[in-house]
PyMOL CGO cylinders between C-alpha atoms (Angstrom):
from pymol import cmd
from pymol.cgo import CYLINDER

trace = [
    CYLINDER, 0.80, 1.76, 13.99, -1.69, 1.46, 11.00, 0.3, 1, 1, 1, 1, 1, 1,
    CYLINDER, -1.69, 1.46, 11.00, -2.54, 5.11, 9.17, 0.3, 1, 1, 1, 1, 1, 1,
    CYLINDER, -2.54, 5.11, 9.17, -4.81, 6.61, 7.07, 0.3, 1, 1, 1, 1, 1, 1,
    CYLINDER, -4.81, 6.61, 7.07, -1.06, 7.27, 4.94, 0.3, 1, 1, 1, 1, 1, 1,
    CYLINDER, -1.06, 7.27, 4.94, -0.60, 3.61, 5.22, 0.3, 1, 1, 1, 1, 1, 1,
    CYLINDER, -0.60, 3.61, 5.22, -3.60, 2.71, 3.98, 0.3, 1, 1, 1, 1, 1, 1,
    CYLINDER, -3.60, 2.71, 3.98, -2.93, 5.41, 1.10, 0.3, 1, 1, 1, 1, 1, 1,
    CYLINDER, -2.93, 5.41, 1.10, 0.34, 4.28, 0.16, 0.3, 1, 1, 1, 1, 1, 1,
    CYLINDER, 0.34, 4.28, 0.16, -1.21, 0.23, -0.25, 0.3, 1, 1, 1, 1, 1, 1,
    CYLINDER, -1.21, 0.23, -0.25, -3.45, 2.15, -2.34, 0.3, 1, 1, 1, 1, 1, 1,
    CYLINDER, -3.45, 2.15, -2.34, -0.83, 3.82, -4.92, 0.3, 1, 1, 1, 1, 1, 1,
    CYLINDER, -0.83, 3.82, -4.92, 2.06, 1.32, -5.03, 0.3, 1, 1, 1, 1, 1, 1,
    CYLINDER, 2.06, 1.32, -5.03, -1.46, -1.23, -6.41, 0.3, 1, 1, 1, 1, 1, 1,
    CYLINDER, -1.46, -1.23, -6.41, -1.47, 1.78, -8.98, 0.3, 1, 1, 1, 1, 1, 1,
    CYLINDER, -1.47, 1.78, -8.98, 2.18, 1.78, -9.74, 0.3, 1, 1, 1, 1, 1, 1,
    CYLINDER, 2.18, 1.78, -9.74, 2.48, 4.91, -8.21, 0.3, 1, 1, 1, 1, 1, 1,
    CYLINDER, 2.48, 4.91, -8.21, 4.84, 6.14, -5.67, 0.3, 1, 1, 1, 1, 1, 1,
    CYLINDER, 4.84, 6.14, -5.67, 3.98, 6.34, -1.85, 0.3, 1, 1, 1, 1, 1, 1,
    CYLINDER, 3.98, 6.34, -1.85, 3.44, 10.09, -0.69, 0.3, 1, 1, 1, 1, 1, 1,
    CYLINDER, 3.44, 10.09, -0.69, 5.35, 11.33, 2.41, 0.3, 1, 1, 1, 1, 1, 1,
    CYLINDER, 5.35, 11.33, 2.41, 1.63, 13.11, 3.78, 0.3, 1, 1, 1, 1, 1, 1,
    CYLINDER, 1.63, 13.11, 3.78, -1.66, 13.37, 2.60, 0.3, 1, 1, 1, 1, 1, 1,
    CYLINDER, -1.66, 13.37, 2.60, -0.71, 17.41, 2.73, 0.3, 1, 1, 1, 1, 1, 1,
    CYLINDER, -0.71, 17.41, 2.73, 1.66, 16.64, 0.09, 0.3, 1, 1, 1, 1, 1, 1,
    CYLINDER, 1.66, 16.64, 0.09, 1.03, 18.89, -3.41, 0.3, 1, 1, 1, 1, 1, 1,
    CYLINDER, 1.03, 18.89, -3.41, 0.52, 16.44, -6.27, 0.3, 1, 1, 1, 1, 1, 1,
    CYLINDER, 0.52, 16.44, -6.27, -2.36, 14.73, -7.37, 0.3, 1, 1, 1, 1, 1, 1,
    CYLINDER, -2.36, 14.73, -7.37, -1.77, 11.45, -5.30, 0.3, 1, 1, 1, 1, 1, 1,
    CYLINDER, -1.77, 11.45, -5.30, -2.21, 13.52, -1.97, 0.3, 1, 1, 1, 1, 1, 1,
    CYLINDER, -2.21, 13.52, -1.97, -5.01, 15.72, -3.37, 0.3, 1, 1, 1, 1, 1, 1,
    CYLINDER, -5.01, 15.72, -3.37, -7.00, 12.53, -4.34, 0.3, 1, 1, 1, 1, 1, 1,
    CYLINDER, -7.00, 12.53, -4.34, -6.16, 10.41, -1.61, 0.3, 1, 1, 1, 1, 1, 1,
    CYLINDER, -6.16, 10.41, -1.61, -7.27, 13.00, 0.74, 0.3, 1, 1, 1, 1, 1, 1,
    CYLINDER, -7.27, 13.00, 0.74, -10.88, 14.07, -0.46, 0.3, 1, 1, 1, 1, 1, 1,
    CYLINDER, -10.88, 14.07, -0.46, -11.21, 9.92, -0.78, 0.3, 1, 1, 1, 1, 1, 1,
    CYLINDER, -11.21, 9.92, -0.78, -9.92, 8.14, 2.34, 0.3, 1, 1, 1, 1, 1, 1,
    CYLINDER, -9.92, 8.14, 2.34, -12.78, 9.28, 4.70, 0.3, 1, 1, 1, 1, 1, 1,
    CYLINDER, -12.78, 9.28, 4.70, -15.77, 8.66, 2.42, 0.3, 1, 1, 1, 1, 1, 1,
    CYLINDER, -15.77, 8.66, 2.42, -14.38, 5.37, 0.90, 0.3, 1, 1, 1, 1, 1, 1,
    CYLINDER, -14.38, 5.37, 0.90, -13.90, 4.25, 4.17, 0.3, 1, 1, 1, 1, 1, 1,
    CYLINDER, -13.90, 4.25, 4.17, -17.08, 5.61, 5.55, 0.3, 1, 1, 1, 1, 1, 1,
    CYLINDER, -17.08, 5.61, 5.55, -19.28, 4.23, 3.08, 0.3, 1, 1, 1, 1, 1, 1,
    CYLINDER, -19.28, 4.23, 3.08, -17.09, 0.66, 3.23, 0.3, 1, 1, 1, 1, 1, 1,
    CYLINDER, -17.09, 0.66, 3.23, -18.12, 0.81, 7.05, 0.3, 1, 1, 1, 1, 1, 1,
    CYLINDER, -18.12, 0.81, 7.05, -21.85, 1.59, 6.85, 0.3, 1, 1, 1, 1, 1, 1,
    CYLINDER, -21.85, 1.59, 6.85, -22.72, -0.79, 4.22, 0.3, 1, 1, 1, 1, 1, 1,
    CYLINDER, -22.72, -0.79, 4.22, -22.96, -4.31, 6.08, 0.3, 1, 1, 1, 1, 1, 1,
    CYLINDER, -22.96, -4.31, 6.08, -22.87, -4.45, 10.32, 0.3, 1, 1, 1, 1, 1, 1,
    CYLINDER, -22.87, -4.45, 10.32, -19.68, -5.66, 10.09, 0.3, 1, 1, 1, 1, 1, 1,
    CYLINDER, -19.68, -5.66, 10.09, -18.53, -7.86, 13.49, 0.3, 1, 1, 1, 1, 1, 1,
    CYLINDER, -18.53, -7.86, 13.49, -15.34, -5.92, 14.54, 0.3, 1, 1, 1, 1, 1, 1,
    CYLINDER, -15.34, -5.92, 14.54, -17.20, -2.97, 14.28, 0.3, 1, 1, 1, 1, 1, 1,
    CYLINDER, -17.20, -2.97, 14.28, -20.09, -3.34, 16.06, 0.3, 1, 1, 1, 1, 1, 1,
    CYLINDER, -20.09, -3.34, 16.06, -20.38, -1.34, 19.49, 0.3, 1, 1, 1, 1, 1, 1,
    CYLINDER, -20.38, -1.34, 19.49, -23.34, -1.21, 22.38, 0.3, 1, 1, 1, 1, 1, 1,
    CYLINDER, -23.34, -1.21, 22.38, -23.67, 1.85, 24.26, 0.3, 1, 1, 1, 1, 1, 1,
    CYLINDER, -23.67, 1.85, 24.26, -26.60, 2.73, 26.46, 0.3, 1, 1, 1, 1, 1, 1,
    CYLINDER, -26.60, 2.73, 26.46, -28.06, 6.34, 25.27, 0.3, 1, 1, 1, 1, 1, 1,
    CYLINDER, -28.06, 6.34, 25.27, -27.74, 9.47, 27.05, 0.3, 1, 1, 1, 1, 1, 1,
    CYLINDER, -27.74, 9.47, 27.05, -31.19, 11.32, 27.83, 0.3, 1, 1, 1, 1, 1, 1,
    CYLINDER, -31.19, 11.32, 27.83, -31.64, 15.12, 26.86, 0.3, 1, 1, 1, 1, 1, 1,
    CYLINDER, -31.64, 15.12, 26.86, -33.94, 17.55, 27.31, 0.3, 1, 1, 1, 1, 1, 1,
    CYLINDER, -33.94, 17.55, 27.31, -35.62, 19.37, 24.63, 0.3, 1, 1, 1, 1, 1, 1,
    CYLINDER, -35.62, 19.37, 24.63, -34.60, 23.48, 25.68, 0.3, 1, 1, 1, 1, 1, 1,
    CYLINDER, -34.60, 23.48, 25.68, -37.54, 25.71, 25.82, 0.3, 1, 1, 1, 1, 1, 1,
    CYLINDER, -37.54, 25.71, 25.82, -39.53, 26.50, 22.92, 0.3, 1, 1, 1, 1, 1, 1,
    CYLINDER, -39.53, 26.50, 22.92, -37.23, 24.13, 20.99, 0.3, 1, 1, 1, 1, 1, 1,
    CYLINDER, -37.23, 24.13, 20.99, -39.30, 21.87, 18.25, 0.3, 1, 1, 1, 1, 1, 1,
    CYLINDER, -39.30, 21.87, 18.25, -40.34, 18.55, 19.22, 0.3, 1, 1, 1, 1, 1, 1,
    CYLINDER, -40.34, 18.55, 19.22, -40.24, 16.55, 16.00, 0.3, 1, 1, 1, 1, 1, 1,
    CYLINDER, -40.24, 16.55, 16.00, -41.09, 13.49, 16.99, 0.3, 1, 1, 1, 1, 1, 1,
    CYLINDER, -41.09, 13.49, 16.99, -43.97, 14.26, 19.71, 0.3, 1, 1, 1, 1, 1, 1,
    CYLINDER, -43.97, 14.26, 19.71, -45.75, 10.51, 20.04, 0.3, 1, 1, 1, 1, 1, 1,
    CYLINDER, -45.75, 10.51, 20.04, -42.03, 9.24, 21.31, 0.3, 1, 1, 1, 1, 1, 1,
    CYLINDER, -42.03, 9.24, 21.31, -41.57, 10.32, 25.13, 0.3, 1, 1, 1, 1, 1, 1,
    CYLINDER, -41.57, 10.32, 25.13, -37.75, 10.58, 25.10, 0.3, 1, 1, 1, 1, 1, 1,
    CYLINDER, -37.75, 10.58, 25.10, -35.02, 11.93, 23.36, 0.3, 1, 1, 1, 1, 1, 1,
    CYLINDER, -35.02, 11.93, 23.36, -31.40, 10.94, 23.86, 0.3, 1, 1, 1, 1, 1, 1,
    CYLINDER, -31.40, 10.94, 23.86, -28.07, 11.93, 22.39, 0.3, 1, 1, 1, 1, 1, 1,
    CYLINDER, -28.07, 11.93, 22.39, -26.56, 9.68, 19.68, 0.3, 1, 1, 1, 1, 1, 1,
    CYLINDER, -26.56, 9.68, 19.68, -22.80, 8.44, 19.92, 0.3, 1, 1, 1, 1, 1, 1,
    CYLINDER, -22.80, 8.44, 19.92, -20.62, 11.20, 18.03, 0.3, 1, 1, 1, 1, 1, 1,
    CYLINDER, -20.62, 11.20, 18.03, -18.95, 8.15, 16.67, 0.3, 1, 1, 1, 1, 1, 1,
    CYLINDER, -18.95, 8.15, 16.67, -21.48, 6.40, 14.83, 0.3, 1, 1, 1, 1, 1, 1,
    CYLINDER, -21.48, 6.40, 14.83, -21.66, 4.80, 11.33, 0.3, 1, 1, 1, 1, 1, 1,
    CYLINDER, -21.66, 4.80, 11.33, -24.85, 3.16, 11.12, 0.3, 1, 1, 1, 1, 1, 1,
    CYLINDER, -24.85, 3.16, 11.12, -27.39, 2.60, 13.10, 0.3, 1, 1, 1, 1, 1, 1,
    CYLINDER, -27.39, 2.60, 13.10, -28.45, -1.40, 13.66, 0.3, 1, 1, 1, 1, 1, 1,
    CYLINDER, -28.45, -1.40, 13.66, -31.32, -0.71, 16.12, 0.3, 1, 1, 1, 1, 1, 1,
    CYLINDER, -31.32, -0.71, 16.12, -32.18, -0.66, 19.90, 0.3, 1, 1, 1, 1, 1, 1,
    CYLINDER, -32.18, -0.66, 19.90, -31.58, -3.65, 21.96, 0.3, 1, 1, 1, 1, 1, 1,
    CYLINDER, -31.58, -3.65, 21.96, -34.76, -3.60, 23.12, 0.3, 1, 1, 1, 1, 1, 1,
    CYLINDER, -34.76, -3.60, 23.12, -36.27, -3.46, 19.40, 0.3, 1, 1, 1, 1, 1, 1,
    CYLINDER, -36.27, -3.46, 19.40, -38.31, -0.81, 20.16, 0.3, 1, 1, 1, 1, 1, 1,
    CYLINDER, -38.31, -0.81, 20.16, -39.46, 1.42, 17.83, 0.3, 1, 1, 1, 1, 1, 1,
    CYLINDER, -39.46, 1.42, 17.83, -37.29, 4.84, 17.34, 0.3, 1, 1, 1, 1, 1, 1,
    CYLINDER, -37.29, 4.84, 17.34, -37.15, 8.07, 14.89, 0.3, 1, 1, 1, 1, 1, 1,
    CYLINDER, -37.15, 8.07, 14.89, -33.76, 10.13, 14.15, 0.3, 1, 1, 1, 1, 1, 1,
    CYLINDER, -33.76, 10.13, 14.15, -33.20, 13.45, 13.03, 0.3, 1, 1, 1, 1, 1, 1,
    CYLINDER, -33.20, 13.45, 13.03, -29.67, 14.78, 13.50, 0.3, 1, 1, 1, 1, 1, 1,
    CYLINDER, -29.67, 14.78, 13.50, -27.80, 13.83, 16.36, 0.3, 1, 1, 1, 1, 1, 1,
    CYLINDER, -27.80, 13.83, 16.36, -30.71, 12.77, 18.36, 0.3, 1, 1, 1, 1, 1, 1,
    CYLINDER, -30.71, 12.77, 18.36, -33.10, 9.22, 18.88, 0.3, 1, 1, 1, 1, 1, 1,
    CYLINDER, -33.10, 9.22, 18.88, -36.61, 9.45, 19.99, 0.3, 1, 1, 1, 1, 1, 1,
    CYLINDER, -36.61, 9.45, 19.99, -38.07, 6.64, 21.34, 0.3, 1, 1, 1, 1, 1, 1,
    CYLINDER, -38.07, 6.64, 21.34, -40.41, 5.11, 24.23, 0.3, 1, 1, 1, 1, 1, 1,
    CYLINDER, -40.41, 5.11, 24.23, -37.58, 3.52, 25.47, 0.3, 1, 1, 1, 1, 1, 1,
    CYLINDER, -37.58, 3.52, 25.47, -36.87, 4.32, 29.04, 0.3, 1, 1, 1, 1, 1, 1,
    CYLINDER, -36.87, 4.32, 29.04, -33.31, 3.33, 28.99, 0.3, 1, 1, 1, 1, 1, 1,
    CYLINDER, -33.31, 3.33, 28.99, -32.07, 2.47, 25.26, 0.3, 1, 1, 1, 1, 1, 1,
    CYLINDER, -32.07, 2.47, 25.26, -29.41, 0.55, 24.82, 0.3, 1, 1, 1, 1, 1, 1,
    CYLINDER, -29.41, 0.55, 24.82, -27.82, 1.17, 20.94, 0.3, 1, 1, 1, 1, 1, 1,
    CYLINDER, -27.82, 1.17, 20.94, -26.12, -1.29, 18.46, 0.3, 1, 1, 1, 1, 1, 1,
    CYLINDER, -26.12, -1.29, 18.46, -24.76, 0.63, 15.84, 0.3, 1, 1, 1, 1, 1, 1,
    CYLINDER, -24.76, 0.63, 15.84, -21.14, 0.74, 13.32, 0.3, 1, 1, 1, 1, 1, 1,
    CYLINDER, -21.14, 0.74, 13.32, -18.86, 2.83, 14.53, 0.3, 1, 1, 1, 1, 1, 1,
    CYLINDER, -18.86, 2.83, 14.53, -15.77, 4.69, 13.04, 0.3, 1, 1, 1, 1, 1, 1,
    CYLINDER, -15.77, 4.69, 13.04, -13.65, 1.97, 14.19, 0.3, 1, 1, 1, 1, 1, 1,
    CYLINDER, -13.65, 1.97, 14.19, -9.68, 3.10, 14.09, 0.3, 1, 1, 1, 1, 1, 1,
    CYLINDER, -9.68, 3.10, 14.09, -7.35, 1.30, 11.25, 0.3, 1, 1, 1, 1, 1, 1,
    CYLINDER, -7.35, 1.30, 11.25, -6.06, -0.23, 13.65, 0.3, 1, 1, 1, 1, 1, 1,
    CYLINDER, -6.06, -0.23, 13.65, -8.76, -2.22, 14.29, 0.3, 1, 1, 1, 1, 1, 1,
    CYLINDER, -8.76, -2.22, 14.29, -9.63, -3.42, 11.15, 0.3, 1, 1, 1, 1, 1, 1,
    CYLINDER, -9.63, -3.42, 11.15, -9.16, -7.19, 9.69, 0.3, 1, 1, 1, 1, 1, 1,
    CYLINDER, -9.16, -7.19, 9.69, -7.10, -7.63, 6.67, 0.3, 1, 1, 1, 1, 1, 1,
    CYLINDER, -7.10, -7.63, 6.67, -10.13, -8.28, 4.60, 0.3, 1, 1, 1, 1, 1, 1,
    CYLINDER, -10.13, -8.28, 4.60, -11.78, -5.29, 5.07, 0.3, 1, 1, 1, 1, 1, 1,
    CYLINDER, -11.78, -5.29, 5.07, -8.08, -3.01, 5.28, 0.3, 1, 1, 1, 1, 1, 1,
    CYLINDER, -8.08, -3.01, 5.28, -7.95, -4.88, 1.48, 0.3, 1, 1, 1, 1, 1, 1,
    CYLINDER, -7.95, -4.88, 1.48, -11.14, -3.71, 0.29, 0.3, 1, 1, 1, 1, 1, 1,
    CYLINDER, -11.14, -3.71, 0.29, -10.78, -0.37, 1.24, 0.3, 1, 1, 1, 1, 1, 1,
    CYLINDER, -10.78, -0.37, 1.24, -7.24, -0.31, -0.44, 0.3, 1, 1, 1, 1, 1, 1,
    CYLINDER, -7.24, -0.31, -0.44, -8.81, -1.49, -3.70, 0.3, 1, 1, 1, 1, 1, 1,
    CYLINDER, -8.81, -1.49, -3.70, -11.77, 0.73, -3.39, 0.3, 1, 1, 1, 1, 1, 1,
    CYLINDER, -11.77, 0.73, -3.39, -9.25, 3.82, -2.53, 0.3, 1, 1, 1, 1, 1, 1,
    CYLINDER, -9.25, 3.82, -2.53, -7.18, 2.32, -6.20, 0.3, 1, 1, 1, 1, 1, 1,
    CYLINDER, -7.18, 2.32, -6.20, -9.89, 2.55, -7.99, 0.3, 1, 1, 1, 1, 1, 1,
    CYLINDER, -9.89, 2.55, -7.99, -11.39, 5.15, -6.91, 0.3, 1, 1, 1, 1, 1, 1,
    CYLINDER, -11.39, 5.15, -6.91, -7.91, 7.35, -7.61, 0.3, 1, 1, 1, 1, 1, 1,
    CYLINDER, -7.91, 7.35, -7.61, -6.92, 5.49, -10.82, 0.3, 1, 1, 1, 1, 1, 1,
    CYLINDER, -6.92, 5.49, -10.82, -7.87, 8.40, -12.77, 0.3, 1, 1, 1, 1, 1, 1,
    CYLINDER, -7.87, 8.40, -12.77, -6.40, 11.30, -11.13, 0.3, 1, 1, 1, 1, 1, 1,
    CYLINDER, -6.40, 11.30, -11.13, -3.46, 9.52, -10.70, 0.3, 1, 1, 1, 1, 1, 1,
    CYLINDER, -3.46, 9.52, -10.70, -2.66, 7.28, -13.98, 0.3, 1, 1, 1, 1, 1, 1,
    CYLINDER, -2.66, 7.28, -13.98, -5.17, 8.80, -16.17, 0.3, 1, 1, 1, 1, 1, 1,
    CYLINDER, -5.17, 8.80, -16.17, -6.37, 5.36, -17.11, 0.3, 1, 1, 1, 1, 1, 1,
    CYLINDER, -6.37, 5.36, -17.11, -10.06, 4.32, -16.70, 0.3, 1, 1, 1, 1, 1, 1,
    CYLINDER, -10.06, 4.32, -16.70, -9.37, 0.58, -17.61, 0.3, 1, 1, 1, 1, 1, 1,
    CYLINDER, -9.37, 0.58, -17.61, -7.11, 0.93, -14.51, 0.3, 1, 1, 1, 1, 1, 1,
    CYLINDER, -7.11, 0.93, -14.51, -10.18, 2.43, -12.32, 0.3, 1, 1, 1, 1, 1, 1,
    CYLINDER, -10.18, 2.43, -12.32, -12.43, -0.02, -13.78, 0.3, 1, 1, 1, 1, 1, 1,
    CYLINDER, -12.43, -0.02, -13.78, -10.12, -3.11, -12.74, 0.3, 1, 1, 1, 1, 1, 1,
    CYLINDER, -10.12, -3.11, -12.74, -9.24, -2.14, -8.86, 0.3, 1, 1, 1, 1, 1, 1,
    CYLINDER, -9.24, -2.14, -8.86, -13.48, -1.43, -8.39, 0.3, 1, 1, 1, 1, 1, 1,
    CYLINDER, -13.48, -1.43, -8.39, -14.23, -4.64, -9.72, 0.3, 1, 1, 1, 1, 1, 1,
    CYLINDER, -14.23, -4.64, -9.72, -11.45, -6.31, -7.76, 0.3, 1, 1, 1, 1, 1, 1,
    CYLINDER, -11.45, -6.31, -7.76, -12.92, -4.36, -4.76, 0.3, 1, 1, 1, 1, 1, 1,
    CYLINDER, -12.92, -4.36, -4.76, -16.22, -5.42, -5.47, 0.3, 1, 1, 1, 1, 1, 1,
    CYLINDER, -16.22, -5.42, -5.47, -14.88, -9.06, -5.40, 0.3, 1, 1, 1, 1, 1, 1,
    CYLINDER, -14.88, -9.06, -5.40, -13.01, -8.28, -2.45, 0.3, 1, 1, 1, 1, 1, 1,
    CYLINDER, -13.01, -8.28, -2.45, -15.77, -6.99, -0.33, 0.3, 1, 1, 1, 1, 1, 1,
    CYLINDER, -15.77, -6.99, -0.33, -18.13, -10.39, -1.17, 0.3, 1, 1, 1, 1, 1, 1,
    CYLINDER, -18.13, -10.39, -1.17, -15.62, -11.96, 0.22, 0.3, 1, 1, 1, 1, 1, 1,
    CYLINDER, -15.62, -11.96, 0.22, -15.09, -9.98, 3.49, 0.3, 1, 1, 1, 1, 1, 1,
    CYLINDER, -15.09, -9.98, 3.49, -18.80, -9.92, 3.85, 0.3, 1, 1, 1, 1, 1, 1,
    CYLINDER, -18.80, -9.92, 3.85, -18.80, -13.87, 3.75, 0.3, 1, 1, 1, 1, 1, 1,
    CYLINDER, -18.80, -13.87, 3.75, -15.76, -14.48, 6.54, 0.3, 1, 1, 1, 1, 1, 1,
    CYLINDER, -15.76, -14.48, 6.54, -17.30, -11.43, 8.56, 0.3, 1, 1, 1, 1, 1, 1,
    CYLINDER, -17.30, -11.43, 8.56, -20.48, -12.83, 8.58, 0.3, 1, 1, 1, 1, 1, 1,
    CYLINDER, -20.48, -12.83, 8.58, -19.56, -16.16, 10.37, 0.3, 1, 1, 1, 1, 1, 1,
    CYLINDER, -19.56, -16.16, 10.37, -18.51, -14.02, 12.96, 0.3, 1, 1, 1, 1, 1, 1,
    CYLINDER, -18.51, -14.02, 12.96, -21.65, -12.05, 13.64, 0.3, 1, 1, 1, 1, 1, 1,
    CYLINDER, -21.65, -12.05, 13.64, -23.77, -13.42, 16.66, 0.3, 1, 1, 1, 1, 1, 1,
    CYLINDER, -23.77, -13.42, 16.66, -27.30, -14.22, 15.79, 0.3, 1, 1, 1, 1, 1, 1,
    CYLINDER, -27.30, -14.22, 15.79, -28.50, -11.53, 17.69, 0.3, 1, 1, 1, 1, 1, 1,
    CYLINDER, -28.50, -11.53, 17.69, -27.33, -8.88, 15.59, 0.3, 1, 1, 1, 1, 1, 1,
    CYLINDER, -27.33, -8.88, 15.59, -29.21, -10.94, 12.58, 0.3, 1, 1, 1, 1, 1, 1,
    CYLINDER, -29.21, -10.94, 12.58, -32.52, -11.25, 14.51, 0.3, 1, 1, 1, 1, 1, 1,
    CYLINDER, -32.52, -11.25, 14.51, -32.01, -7.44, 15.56, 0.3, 1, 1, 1, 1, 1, 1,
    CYLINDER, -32.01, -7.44, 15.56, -32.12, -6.38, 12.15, 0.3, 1, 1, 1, 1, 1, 1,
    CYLINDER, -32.12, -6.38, 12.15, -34.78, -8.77, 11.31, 0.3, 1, 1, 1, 1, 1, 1,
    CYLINDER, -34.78, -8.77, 11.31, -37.30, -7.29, 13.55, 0.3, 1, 1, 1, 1, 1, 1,
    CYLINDER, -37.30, -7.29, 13.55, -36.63, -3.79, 12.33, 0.3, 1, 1, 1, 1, 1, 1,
    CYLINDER, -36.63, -3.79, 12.33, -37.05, -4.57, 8.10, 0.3, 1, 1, 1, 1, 1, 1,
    CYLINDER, -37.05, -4.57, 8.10, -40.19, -6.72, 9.44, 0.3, 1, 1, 1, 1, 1, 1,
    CYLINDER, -40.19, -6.72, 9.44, -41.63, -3.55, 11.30, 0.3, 1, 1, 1, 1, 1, 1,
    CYLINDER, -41.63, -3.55, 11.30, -44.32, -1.97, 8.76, 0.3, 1, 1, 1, 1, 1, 1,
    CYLINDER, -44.32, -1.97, 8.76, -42.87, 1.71, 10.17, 0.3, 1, 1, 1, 1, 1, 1,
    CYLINDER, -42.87, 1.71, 10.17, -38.99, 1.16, 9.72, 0.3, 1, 1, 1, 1, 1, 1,
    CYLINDER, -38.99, 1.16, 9.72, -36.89, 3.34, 11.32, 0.3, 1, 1, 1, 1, 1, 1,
    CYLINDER, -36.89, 3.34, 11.32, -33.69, 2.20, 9.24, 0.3, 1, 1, 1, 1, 1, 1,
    CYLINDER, -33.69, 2.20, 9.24, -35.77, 3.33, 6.22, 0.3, 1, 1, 1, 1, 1, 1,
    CYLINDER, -35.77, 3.33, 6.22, -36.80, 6.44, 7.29, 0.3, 1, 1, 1, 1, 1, 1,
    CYLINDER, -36.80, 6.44, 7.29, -34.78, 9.29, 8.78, 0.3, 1, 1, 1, 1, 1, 1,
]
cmd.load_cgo(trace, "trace")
């Protein structure tokens, strides 16, 4: 089974570094590869709608609790967003929506949600598992070879890297997911844009 470790370890050994044993390890491998990992690969997964990790989930209504603030009052419903989510694409339905936390307004009686998700490792196609690997290199060159030309290489590799995943992953994504997020930039009060 892929890890976060794994992933790590790819990461380091690129560096000329030797694999760590945990990410709780002392050293500064384990220090940097732990306050990187999540936000390299959090940012990776939020910057295109990637195909593999695209889910649908239809949105659980809430109620507002008494006296509680109703920030979006033209919107008739509220539901609870996925605890999993990345990015949000937009609402099957195209309708209109606000956010604000963990919660969607909307006038849509029963919204269905495309979004990025925190899809596991194992999951992941080798093109993006390689971009996060160079990302994580050169993101930890410095902390862990001391050597900026080193950083500067693996983020420009990973730059390269991700063009390239962007192209293969994009002849995988259905058209709807295209005309989805078409409607949504079109729409003069975009929710994507605001928060």
């Amino acid at each position: 089974m892929t890890t976060s470790l794994a992933v790590v370890n790819e990461a380091l050994i690129k560096l000329g570094a030797s694999p760590i044993a945990s990410l709780d390890d002392a050293g500064a491998q384990a220090t940097a590869a732990s306050a990187l990992f999540k936000t390299t690969k959090d940012n990776l997964l939020a910057q295109t709608p990637w195909f593999w990790a695209l889910k649908k989930v239809e949105l659980a209504r809430i109620s507002l609790a008494d006296g509680e603030f109703n920030e979006y009052a033209d919107y008739s419903y509220v539901y609870q967003l996925p605890s999993d989510r990345i990015r949000l694409l937009g609402l099957e339905t195209c309708e209109r929506f606000r956010v604000m936390r963990d919660r969607l307004w909307t006038n849509d009686k029963a919204p269905v949600l495309l979004y990025v998700y925190d899809a596991p490792i194992s999951a992941w196609p080798g093109y993006f598992r390689e971009i996060v690997v160079d990302y994580l290199a050169g993101k930890m060159a410095i902390s862990v070879t001391d050597s900026s030309s080193r950083a500067n290489l693996w983020l420009s590799v990973a730059d390269q890297g991700r063009v390239r995943a962007m192209s293969l992953d994009a002849q995988q994504t259905p058209v709807e997911v295209f005309a989805l997020m078409q409607v949504y930039l079109r729409s003069s009060n975009n929710p994507l844009a605001v928060g």
